[in-house]
Every structure is written in C-alpha cells, then in structure tokens.
MDAnalysis code that builds the backbone (N, CA, C; Angstrom):
import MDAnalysis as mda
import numpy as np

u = mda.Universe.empty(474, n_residues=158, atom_resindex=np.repeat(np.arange(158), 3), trajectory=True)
u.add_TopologyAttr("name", ["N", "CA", "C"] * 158)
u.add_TopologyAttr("resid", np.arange(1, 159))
u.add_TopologyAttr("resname", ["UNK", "UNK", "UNK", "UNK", "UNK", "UNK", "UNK", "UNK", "UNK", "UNK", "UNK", "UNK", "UNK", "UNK", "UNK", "UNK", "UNK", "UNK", "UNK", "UNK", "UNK", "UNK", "UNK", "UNK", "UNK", "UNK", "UNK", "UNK", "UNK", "UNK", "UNK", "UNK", "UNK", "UNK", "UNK", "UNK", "UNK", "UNK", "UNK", "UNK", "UNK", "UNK", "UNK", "UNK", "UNK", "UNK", "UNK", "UNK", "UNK", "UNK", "UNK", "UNK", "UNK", "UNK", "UNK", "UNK", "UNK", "UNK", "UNK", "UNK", "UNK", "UNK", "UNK", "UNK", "UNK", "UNK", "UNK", "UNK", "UNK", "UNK", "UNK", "UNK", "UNK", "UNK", "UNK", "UNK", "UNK", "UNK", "UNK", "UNK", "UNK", "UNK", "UNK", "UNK", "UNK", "UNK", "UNK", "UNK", "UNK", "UNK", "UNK", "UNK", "UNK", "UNK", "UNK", "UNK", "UNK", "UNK", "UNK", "UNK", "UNK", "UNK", "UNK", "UNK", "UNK", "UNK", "UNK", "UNK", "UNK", "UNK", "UNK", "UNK", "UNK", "UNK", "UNK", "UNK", "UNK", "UNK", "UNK", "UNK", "UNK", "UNK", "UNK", "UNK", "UNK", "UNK", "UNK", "UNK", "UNK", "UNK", "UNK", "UNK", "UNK", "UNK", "UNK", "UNK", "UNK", "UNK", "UNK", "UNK", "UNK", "UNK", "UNK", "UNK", "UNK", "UNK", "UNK", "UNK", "UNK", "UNK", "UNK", "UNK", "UNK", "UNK", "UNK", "UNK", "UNK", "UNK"])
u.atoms.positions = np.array([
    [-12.885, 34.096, -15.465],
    [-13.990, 34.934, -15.868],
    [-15.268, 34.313, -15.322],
    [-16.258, 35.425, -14.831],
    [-17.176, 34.272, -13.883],
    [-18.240, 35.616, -14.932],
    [-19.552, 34.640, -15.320],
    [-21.117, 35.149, -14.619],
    [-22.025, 34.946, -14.275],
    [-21.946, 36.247, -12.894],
    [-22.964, 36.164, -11.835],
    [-25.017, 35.652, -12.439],
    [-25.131, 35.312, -11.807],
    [-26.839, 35.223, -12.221],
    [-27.737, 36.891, -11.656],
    [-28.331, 36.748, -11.840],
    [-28.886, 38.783, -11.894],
    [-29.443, 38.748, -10.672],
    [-29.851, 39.700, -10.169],
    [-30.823, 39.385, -8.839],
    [-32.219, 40.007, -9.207],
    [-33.201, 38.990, -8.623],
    [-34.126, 39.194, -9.128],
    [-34.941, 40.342, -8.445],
    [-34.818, 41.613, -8.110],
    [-34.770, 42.727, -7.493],
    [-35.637, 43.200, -8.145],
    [-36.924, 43.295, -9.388],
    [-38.053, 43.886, -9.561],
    [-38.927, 42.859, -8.776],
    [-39.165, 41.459, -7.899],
    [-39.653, 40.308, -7.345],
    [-39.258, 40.812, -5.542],
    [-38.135, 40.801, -5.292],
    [-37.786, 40.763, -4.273],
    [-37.881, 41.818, -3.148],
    [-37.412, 43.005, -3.724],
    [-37.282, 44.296, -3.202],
    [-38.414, 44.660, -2.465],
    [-39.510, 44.428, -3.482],
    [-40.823, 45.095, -2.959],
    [-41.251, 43.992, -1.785],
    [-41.073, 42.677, -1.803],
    [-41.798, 41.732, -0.861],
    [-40.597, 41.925, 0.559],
    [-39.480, 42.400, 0.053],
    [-38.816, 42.747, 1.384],
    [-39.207, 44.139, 2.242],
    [-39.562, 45.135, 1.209],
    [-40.016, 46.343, 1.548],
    [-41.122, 46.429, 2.682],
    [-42.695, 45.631, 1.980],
    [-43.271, 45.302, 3.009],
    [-43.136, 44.501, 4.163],
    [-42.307, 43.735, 4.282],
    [-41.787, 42.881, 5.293],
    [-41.357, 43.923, 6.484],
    [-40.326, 44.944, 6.338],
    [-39.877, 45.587, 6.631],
    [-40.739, 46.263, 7.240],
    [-41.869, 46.787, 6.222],
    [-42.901, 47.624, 7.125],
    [-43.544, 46.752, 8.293],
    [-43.750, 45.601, 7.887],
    [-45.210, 44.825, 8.824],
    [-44.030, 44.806, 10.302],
    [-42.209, 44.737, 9.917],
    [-41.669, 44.637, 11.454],
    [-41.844, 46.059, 11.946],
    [-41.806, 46.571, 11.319],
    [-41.770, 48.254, 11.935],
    [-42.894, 48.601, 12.806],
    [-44.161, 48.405, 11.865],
    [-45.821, 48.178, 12.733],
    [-45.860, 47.410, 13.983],
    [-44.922, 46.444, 13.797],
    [-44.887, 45.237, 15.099],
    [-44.273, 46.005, 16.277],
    [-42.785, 46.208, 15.623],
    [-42.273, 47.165, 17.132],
    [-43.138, 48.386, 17.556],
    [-43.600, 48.823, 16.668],
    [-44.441, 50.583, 17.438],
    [-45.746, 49.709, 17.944],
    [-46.125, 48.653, 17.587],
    [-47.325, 48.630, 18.626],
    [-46.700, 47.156, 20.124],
    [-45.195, 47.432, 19.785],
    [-44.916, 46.637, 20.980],
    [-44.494, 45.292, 21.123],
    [-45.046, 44.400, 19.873],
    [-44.221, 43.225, 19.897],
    [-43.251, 42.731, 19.958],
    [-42.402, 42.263, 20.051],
    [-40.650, 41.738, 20.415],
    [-40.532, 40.806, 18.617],
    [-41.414, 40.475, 18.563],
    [-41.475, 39.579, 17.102],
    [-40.728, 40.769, 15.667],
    [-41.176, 41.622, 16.365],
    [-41.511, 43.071, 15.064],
    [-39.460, 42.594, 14.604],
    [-38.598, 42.435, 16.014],
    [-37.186, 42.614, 15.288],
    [-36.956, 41.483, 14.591],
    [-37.643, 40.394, 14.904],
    [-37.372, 39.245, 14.146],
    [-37.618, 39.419, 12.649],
    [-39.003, 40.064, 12.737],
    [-39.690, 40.505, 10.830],
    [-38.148, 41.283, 10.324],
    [-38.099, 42.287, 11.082],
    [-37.220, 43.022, 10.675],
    [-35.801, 42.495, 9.966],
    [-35.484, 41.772, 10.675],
    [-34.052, 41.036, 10.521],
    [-34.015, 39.719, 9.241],
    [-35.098, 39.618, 9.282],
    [-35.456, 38.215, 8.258],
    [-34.921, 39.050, 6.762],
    [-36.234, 39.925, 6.447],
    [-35.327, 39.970, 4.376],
    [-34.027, 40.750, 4.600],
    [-33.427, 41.276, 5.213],
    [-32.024, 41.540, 5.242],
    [-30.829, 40.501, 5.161],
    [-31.753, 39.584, 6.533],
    [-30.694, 38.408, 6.654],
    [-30.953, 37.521, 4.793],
    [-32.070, 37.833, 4.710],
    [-31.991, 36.418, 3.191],
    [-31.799, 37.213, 2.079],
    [-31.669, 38.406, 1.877],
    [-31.005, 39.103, 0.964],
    [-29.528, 38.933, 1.125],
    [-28.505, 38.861, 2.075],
    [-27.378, 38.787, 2.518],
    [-27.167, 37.067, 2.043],
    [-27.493, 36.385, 2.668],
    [-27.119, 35.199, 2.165],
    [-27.284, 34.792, 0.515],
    [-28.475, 34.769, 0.353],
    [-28.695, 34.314, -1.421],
    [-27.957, 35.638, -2.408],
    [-27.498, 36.824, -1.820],
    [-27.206, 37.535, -2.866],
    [-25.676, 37.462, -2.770],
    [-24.969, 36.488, -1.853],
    [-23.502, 36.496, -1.424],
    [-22.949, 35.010, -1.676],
    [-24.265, 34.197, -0.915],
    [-23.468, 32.477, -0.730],
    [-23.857, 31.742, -1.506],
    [-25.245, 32.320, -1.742],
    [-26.800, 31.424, -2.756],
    [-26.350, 31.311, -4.131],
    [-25.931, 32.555, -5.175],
    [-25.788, 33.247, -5.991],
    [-25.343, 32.455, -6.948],
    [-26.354, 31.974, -7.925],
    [-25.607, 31.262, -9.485],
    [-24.376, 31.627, -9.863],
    [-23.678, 30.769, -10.205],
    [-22.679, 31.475, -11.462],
    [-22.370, 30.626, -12.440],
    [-21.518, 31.174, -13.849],
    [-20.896, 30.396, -14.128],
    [-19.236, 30.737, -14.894],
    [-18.541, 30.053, -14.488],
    [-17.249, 30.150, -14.295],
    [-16.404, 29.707, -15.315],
    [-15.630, 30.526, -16.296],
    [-15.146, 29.848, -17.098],
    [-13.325, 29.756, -16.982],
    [-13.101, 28.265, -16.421],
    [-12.191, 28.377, -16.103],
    [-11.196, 27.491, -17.140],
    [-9.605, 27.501, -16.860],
    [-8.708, 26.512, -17.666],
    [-9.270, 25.185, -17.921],
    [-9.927, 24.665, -16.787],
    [-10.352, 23.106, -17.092],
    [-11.690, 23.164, -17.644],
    [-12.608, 24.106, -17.583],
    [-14.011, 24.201, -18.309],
    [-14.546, 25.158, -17.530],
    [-16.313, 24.716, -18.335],
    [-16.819, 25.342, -17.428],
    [-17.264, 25.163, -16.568],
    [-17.728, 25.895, -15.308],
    [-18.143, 25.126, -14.348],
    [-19.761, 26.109, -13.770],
    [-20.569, 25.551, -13.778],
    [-21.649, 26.077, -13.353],
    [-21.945, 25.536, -11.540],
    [-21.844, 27.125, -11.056],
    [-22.336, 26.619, -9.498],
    [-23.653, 27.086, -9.369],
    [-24.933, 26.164, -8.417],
    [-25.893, 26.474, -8.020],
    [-25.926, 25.948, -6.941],
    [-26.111, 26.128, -5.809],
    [-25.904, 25.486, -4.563],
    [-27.569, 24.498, -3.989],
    [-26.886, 23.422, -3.828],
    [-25.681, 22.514, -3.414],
    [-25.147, 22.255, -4.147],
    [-24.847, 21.937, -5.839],
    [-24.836, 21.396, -6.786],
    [-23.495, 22.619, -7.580],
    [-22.574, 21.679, -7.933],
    [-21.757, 22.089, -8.645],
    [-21.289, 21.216, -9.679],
    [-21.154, 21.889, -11.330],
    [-20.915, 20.961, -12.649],
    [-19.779, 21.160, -13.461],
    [-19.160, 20.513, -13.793],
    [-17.799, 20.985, -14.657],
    [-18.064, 20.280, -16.116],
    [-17.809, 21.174, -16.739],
    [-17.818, 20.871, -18.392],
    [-16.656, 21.002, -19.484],
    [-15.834, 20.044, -18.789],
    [-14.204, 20.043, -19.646],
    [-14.572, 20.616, -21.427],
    [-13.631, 21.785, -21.786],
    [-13.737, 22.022, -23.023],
    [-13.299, 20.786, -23.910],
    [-12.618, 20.028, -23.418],
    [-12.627, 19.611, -24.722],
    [-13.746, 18.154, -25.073],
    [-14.733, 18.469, -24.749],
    [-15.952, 17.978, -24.690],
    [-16.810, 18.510, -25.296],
    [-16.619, 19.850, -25.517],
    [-17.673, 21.007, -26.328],
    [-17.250, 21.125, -27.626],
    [-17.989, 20.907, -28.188],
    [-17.919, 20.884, -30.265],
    [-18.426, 22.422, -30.478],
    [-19.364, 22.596, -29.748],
    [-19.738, 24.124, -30.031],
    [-21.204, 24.904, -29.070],
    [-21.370, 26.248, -29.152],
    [-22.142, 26.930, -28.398],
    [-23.062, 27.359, -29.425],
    [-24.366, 27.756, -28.893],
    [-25.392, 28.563, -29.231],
    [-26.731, 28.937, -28.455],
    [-26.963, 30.306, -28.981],
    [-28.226, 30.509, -28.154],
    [-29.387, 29.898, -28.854],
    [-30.282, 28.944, -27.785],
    [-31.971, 29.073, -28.363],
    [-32.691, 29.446, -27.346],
    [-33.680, 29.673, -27.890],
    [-35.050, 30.361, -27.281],
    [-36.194, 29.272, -26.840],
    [-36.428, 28.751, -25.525],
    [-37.113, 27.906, -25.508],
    [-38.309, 28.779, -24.741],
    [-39.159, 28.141, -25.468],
    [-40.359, 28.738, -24.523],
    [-40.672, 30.604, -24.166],
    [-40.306, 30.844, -23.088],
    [-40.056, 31.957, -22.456],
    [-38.373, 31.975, -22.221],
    [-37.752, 31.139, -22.284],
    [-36.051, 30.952, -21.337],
    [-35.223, 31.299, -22.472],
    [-34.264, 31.771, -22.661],
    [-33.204, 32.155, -23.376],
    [-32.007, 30.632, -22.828],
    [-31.445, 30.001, -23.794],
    [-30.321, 28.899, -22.844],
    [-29.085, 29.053, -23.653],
    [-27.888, 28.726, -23.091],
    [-26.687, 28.891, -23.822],
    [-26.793, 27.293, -23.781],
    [-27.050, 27.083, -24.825],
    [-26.898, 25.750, -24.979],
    [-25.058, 25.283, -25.693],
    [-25.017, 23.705, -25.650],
    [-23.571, 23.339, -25.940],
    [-23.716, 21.723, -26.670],
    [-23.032, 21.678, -27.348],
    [-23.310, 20.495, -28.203],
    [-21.877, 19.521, -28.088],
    [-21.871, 18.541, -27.456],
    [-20.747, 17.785, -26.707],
    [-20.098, 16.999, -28.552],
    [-19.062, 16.814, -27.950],
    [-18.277, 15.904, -29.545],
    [-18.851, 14.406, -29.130],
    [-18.870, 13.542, -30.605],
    [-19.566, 12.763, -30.654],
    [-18.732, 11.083, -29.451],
    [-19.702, 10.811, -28.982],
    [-19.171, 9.456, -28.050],
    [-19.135, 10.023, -26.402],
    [-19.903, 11.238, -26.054],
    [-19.562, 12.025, -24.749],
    [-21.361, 12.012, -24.447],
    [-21.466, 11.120, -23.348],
    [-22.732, 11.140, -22.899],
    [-23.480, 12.716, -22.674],
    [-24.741, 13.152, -22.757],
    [-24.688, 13.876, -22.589],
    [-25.580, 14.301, -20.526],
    [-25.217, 15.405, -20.207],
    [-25.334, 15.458, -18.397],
    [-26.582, 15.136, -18.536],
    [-27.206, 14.336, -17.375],
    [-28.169, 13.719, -16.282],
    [-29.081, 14.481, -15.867],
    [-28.439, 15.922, -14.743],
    [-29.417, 16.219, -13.945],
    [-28.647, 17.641, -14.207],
    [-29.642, 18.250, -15.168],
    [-29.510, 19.667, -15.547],
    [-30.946, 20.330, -16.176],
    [-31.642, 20.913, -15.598],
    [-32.616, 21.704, -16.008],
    [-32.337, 22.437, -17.361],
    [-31.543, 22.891, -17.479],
    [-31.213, 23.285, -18.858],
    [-31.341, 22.413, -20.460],
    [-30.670, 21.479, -19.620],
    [-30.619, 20.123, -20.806],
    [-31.839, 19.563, -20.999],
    [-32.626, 19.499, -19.944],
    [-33.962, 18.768, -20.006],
    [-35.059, 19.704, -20.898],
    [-34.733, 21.553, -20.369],
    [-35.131, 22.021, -21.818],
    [-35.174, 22.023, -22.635],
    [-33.894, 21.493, -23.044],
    [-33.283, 21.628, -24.653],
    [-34.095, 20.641, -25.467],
    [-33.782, 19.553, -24.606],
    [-34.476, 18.052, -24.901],
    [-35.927, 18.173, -25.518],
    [-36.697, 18.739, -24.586],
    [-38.463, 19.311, -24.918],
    [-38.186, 19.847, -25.914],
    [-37.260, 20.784, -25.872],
    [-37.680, 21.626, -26.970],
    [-36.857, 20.712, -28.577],
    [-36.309, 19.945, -28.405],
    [-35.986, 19.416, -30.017],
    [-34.649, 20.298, -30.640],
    [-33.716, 20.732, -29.485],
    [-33.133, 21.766, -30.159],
    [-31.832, 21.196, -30.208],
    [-31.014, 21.126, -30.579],
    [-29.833, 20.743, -31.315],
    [-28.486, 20.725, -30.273],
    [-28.507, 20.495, -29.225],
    [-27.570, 20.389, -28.006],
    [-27.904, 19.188, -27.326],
    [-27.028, 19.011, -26.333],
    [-27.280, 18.430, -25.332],
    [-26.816, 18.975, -24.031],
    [-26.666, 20.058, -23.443],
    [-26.355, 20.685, -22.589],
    [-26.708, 22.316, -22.425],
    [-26.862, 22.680, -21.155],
    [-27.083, 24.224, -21.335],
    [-26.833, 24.833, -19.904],
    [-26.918, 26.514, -20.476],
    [-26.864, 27.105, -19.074],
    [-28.094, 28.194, -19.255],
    [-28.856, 28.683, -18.255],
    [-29.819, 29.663, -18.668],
    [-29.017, 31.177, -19.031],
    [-29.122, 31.517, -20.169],
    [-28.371, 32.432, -20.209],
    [-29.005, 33.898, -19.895],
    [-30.378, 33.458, -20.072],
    [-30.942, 34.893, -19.727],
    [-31.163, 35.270, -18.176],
    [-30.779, 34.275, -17.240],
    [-30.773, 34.240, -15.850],
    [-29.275, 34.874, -15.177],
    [-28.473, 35.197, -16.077],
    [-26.931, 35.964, -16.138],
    [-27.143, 37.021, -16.362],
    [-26.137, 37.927, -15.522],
    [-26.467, 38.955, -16.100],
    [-25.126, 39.026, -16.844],
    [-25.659, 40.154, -17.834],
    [-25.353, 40.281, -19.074],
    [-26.008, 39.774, -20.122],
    [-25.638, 40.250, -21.729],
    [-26.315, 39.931, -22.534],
    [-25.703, 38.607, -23.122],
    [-27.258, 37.589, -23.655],
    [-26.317, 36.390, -23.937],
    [-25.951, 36.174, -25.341],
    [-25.667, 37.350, -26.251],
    [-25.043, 37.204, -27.402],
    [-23.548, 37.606, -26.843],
    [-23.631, 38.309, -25.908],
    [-21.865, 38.729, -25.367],
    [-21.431, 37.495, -24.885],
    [-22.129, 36.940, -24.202],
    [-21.427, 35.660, -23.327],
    [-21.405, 34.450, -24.635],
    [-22.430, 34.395, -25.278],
    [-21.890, 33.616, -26.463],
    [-20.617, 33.712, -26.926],
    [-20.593, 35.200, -27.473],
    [-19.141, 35.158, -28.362],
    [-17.834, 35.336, -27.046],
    [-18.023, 35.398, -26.106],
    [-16.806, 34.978, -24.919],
    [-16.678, 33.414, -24.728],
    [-17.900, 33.041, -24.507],
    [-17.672, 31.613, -24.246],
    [-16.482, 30.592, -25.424],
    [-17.388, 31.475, -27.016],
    [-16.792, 30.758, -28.105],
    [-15.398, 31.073, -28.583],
    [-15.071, 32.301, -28.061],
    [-13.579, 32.800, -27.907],
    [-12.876, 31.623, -27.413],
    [-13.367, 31.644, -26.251],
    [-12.405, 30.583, -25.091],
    [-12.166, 29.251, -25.912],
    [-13.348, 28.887, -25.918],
    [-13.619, 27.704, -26.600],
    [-12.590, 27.039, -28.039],
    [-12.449, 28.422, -28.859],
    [-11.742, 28.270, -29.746],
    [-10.276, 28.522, -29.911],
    [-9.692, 29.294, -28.917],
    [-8.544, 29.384, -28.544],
    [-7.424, 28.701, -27.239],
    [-6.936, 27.878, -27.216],
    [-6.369, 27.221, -26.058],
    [-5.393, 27.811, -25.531],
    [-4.771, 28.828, -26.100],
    [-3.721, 29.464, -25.184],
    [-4.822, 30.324, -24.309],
    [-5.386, 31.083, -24.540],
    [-6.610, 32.145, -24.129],
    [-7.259, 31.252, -23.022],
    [-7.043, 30.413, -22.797],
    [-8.014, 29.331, -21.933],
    [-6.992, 29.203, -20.642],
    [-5.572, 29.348, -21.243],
    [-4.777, 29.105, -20.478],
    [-4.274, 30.534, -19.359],
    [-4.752, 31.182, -19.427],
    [-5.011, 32.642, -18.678],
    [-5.784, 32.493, -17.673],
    [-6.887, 31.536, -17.798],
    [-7.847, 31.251, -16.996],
    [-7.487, 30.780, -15.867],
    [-8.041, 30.897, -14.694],
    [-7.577, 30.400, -13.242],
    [-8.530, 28.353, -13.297],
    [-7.982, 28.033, -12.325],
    [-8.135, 26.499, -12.428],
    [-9.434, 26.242, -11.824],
    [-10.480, 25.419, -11.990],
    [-11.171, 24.984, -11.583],
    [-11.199, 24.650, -10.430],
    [-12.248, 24.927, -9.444],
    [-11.763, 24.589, -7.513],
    [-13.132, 24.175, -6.995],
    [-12.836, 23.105, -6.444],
    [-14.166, 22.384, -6.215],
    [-14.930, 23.526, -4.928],
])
C-alpha cells in the first residue's frame, strides 16, 4: 500500500503555463531558445511528478518513506503507536517508537515534532499525501495492529 505525496498543481500549473507562453512568444518572434522554454516545464513536470515524487510505503518490513535521494525504513515493530498533530501550519503523522529505540536523526518531520513538544519521536507530513490523514491514520494503525494483515504486504526494496 503506498501514499503518493499530492502535486502541488494550484503552485505549479500556472508558473508552467506562463513558461509555455514566454516559449511560444520566443518562437513567433524567431528565437531557437523559444523550444528550449518550451520543453523545460514539461520536461520537469515529467520527472518530479514520475521519479521525484514522495511516498510512503507501507510495507511487510515497515514503513518506508521515499524522498529522493533519501530513503527511510521504520520496522513496525519499533512503533508503539500513531497519531495526528497539528504543528504550526503542517498536519504530521507522527509515531512514537517503544521504549530503548533511538529516535531518527535526519527527518524534518521529527525535528517538527521536537519544536513543537509533541509526544512522538518520528513523523511523516501527512498533509503533504494525498488523501485524508485521519484515513491514513486509521490504515496505518490497522497495519500496525494486526500482523497477519502486514503480512499481505509486499517486502520492502531498497
């Protein structure tokens, strides 16, 4: 079970739109540059919305959050439990590790949590997923709480 991160398409669309125009203006008044404009937000819409693309993955061995370059695995049986908080502006699926389990290093999420005083030591942005993150809560905590149900899951792959 994977989820995707949303695309940020009320941000993007429009700054590709004009892009699009300024190559169009370029070729009708003659420049050779105009196909390059042209080809650029297509080409970086294609990559970040295919290769770029957050996720997070809930597989037999945990979970695994990809952001590229950077990929994290979070063996369940490391997780005591899930919840949503509200930090700031950010929505986080935060996770609260069983006791004697360091908690991760280099996670933006966690370093939120931390500021904010909130009762985890780990997280994923949940409002940066799409979907809603009371659904992915109670999926995550499904998994979490059932081990045969976990075992359906495909394997973790680096």
């Amino acid at each position: 079970m994977m989820f995707r991160a949303r695309r940020p398409a009320a941000l993007v669309l429009p700054l590709a739109a004009v892009t699009e125009v300024a190559g169009v203006i370029c070729l009708i008044a003659g420049a050779t540059i105009g196909w390059f404009i042209v080809a650029a937000p297509i080409a970086t819409l294609l990559v970040t919305g295919l290769l770029l693309r957050p996720t997070l993955e809930l597989t037999r061995d945990g979970l695994v959050q990809r952001q590229y370059p950077f990929t994290s695995l979070t063996r369940w049986d490391v997780i005591d439990h899930f919840g949503i908080v509200r930090t700031g502006n950010r929505v986080v699926l935060g996770y609260r590790l069983v006791p004697g389990i360091p908690p991760p290093r280099r996670q933006p999420a966690a370093a939120l949590l931390r500021a904010a005083d909130a009762p985890y030591d780990g997280g994923y942005f949940a409002d940066s997923l799409a979907g809603s993150p009371d659904v992915i809560l109670a999926t995550v905590q499904r998994y979490l709480q059932d081990a045969t149900l976990r075992d359906s899951l495909p394997s973790a792959r680096g």
